[in-house]
C-alpha positions in Angstrom: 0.7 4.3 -4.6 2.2 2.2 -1.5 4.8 -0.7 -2.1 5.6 -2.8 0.4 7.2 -6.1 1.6 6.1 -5.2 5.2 2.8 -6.8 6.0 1.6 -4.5 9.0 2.7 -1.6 6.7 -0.2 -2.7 4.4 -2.6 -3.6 6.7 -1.9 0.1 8.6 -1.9 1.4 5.2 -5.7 -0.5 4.0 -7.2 0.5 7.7 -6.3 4.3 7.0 -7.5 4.2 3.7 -10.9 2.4 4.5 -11.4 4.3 7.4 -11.5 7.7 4.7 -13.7 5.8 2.8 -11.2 5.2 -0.1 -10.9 2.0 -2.3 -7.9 0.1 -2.5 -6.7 -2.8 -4.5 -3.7 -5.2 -3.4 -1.4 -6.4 -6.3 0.6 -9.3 -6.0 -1.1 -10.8 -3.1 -0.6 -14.2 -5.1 3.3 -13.9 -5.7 4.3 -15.1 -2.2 3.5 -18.6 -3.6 5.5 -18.2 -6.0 8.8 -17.0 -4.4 8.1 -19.3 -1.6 6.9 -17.1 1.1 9.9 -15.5 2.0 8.9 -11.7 1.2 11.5 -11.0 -1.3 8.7 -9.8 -3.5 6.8 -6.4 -2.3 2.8 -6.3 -2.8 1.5 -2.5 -4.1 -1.4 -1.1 -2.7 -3.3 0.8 -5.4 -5.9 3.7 -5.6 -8.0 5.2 -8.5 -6.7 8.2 -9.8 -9.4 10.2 -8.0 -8.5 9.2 -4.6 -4.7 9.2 -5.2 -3.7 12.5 -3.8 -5.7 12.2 -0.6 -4.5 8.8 -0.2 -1.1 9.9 -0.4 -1.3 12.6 2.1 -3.1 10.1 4.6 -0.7 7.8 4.3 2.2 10.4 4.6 0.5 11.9 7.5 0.7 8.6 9.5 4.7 7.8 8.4 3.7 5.7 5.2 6.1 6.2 2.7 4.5 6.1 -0.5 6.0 5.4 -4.1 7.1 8.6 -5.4 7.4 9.9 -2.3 11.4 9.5 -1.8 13.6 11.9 -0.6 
């Protein structure tokens, strides 16, 4: 749903999505160990399929580009 390497884009991004009541998982919050912690290597912010459109459209409504969502 959301990829990112900016980490107040996510956190923006989880409070929106939390607020609405809708569940989120972060992927590849363990990665950063591995390239070093230089943020070369974007974490995704997931939704279940249920939730996806109204995350999207939260998201989009607050200047979150989401993946998919590209000009």
């Amino acid at each position: 749903m959301l990829q990112s390497n900016d980490p107040t884009v996510l956190a923006f991004a989880k409070s929106l999505l939390g607020g609405e009541g809708i569940n989120w998982f972060e992927m590849d919050v363990h990665m950063s160990v591995l390239e070093g912690s230089i943020g070369i290597m974007p974490r995704r912010l997931m939704v279940v399929d249920r939730d996806l459109f109204r995350a999207k459209a939260i998201c989009r409504d607050n200047g979150i580009e989401t993946v998919g969502d590209h000009g």
